[in-house]
C-alpha positions in Angstrom: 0.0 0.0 0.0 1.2 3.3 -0.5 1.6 6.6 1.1 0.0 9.8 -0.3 1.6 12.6 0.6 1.9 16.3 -1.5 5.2 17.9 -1.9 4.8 21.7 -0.6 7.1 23.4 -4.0 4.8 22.4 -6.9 1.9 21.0 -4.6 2.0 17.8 -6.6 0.6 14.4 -5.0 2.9 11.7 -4.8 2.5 7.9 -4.2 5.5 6.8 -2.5 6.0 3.0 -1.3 5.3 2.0 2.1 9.5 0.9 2.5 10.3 4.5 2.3 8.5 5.6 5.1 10.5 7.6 7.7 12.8 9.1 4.9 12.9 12.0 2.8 13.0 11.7 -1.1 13.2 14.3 -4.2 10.0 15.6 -5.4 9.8 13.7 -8.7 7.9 17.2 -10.5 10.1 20.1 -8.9 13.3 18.3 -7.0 12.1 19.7 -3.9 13.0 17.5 -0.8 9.8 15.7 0.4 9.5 13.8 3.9 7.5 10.8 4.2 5.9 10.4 6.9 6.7 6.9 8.9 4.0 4.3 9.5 2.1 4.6 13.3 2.5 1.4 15.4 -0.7 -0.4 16.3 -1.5 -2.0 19.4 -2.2 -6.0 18.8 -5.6 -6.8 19.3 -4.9 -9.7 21.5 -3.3 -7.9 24.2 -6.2 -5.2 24.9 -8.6 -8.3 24.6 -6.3 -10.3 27.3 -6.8 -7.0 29.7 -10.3 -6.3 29.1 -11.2 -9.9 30.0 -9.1 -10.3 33.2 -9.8 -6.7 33.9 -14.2 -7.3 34.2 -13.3 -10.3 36.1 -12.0 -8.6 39.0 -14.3 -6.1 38.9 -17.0 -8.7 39.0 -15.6 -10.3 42.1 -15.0 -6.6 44.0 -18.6 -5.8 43.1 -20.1 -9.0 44.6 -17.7 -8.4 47.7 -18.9 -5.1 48.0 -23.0 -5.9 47.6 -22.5 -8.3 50.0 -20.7 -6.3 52.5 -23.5 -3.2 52.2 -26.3 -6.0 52.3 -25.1 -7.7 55.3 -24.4 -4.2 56.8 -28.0 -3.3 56.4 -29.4 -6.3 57.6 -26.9 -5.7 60.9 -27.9 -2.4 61.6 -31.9 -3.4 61.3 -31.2 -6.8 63.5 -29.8 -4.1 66.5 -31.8 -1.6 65.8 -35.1 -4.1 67.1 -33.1 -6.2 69.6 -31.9 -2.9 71.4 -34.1 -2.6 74.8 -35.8 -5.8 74.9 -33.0 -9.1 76.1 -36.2 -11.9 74.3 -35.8 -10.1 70.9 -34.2 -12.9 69.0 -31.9 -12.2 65.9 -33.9 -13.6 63.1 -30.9 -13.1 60.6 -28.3 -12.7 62.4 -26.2 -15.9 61.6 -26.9 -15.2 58.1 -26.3 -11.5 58.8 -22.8 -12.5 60.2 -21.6 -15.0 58.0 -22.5 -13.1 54.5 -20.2 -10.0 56.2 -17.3 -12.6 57.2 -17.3 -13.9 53.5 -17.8 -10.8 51.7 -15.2 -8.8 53.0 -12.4 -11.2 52.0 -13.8 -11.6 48.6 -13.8 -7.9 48.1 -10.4 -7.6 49.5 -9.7 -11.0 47.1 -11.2 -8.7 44.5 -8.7 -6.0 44.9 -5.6 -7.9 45.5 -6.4 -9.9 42.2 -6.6 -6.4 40.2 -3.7 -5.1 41.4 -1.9 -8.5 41.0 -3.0 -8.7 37.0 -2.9 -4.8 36.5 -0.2 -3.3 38.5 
């Protein structure tokens, strides 16, 4: 493929192969030095792909940490709130209450370490 580029004496277009990019060549028109521009460097799709995958993973495994930890944090609080004056109350979620906030917060903080393991 080649690269199109106009020389700035005679404003002539010029089709110059793609092996001379990065160089500067004589105007074939005028004789006017003409720079070619070189070619950009692309990213390979696999890599962003590789990121993007791991990167929704962790964020997947934060987010459930973190629902769990507000959940079990709101279910705490309203437990308290109706056991606070009266010693027959019984916790009717507690257990659940307890074990859902001793899971989720080392899944959050699994979560994070994972992230920054992957992704620096």
């Amino acid at each position: 493929m080649a690269i199109r580029i106009q020389c700035g004496g005679c404003k002539k277009f010029i089709n110059a192969p793609e092996k001379l990019a990065g160089t500067s060549r004589p105007c074939p028109g005028c004789g006017a030095a003409v720079s070619i521009p070189s070619l950009p460097v692309a990213a390979t799709e696999a890599e962003v792909l590789t990121i993007e995958a791991t990167s929704k993973k962790w964020k997947l495994i934060q987010l459930i940490g973190g629902a769990g930890i507000v959940v079990a944090t709101i279910s705490l609080a309203f437990d308290l709130r109706t056991a606070v004056g009266d010693p027959t109350v019984n916790f009717p979620l507690g257990w659940f209450t307890m074990g859902l906030l001793i899971l989720s917060i080392p899944v959050y903080v699994i979560g994070r370490v994972g992230a920054w393991w992957y992704h620096g």
